[in-house]
C-alpha positions in Angstrom: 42.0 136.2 106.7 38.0 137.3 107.4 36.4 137.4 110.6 34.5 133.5 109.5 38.3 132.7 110.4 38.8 133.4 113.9 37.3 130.1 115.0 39.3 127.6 113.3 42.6 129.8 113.7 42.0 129.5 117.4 41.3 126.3 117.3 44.4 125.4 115.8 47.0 127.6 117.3 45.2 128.6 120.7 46.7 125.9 122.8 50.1 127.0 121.3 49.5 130.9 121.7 47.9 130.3 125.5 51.3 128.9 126.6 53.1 132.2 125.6 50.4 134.5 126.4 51.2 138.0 128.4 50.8 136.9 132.0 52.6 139.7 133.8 48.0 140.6 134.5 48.4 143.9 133.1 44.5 144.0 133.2 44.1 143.9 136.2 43.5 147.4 137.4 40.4 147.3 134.5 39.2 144.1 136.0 39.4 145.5 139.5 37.2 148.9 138.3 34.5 146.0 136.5 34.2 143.9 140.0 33.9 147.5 142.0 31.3 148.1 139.5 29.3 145.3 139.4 26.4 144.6 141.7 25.9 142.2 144.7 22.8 140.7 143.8 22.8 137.2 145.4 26.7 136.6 147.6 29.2 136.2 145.1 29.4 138.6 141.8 28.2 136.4 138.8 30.7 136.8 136.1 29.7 136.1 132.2 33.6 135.6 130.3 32.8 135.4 126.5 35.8 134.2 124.1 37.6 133.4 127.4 40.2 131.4 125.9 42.2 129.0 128.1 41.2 131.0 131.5 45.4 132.3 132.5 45.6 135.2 133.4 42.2 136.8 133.4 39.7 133.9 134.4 42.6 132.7 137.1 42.6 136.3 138.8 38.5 136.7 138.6 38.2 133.1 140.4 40.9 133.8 142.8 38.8 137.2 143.6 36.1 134.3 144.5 33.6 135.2 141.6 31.0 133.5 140.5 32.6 132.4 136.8 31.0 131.6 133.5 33.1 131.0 130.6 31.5 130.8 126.9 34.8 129.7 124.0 33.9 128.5 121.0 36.7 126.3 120.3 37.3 122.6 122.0 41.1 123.1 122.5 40.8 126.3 124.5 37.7 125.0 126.3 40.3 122.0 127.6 42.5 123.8 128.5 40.0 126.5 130.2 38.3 123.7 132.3 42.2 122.0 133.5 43.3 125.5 134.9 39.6 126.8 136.3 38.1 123.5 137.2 35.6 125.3 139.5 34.2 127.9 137.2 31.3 126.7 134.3 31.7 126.6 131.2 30.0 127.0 128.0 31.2 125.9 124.4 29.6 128.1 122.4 29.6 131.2 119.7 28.9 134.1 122.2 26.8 135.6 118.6 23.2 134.8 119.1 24.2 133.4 123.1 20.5 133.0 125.1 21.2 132.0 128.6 18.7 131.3 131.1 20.8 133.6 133.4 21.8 137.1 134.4 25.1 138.2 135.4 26.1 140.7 137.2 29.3 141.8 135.1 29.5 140.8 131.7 33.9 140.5 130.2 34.6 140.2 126.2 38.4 141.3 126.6 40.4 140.8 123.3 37.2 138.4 121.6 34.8 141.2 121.0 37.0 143.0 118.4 37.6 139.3 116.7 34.0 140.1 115.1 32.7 142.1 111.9 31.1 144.9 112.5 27.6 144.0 112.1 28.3 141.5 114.3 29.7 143.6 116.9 26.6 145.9 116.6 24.5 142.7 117.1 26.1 141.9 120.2 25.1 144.6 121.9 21.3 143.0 122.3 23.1 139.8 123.5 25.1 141.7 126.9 22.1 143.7 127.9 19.9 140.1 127.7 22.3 138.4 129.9 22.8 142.0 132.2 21.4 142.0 135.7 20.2 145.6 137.1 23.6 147.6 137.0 25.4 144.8 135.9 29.2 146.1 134.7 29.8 145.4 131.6 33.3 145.4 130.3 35.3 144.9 126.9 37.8 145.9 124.4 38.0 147.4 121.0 39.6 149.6 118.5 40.5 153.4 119.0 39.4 154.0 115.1 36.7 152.4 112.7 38.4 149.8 110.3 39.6 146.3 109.9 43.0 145.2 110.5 45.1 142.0 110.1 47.1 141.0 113.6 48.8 137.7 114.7 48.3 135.2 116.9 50.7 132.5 117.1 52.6 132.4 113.3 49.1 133.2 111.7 47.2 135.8 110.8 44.0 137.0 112.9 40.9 139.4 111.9 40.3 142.3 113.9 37.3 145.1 113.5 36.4 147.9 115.0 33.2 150.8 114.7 33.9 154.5 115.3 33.8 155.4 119.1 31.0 157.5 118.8 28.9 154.5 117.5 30.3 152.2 120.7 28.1 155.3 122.4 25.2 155.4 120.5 24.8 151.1 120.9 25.5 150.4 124.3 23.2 154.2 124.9 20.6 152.3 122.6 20.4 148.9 124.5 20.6 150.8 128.4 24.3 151.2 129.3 25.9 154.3 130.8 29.6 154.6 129.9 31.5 154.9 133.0 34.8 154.9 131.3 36.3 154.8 128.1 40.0 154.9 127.5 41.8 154.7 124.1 45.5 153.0 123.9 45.4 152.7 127.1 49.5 153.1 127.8 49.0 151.2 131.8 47.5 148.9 130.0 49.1 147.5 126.7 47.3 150.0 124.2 44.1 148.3 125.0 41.4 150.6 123.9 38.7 149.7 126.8 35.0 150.6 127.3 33.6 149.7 131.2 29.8 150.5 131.2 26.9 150.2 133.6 23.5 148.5 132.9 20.9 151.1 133.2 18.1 150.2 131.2 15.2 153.0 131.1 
């Protein structure tokens, strides 16, 4: 299992996984901190979701919370399945690597998809949010505590995960104009999740 292998794993067990996928919104008190966050620019917050799967639990809260929601999934079963149970949000099949929108957001989400990519692509990435960032746009996602590859599951198979040191998370999102507002390792409210929530501040 490599990180080229996320994709077609998803693919062909997302729709399977998605149906027993945590529901009990144990992110919710980090998704409530990125919307209290995140500017009003124009009415409703303008919400960028990349890797955002079939859309239960976290794209079902942010639309109930009457956001302004973009999804970006790469694969054609989770995108179904996305569009069925958020039929008012848009959506985007696509790779969020290399992702050029003609649009700014005003809160940017890659929870549990961001740490499905190496790490030079994760260090890539960082270019990508702050294109797609409105002034003091939140932006929000989830990683590893420590540097390192690791082999999880989803479904019966075997998934890719990746992770850079901490202090390199710092020196990226520093270099491309985000302020860390919060940062916290294994988070134990929240499932383990190591989470970063950062501000776009660009000099």
């Amino acid at each position: 299992m490599k990180a080229q292998d996320v994709i077609a794993t998803y693919e062909r067990v997302g729709p399977a996984w998605a149906k027993t996928r945590n529901r009990s919104l144990m992110e919710k008190a980090w998704l409530d901190r990125m919307l209290a966050a995140a500017p009003r620019h124009a009415g409703a917050v303008r919400v960028l979701e990349l890797g955002c799967g079939a859309g239960q639990p976290i794209g079902a809260y942010l639309a109930e919370r009457g956001v302004n929601l973009t999804g970006v999934e790469p694969t054609i079963s989770l995108s179904q399945l996305y569009a069925q149970n958020i039929p008012d949000a848009a959506l985007i099949q696509a790779d969020m690597r290399g992702l050029q929108l003609d649009q700014k957001y005003d809160a940017i989400l890659a929870w549990n998809s961001f740490f499905h990519l190496s790490a030079d692509d994760q260090r890539a990435m960082f270019a990508t949010f702050a294109h797609h960032a409105a002034p003091r746009a939140a932006l929000m996602f989830t990683s590893g505590h420590l540097a390192g590859e690791a082999i999880g599951q989803v479904g019966d198979e075997p998934i890719y995960h990746a992770s850079l040191d901490p202090a390199e998370y710092r020196e990226l999102l520093e270099k491309h104009g985000f302020e860390v507002l919060r940062y916290v390792p294994e988070d134990p409210d929240c499932g383990q999740h190591t989470v970063w929530l950062a501000q776009y501040k660009p000099r």
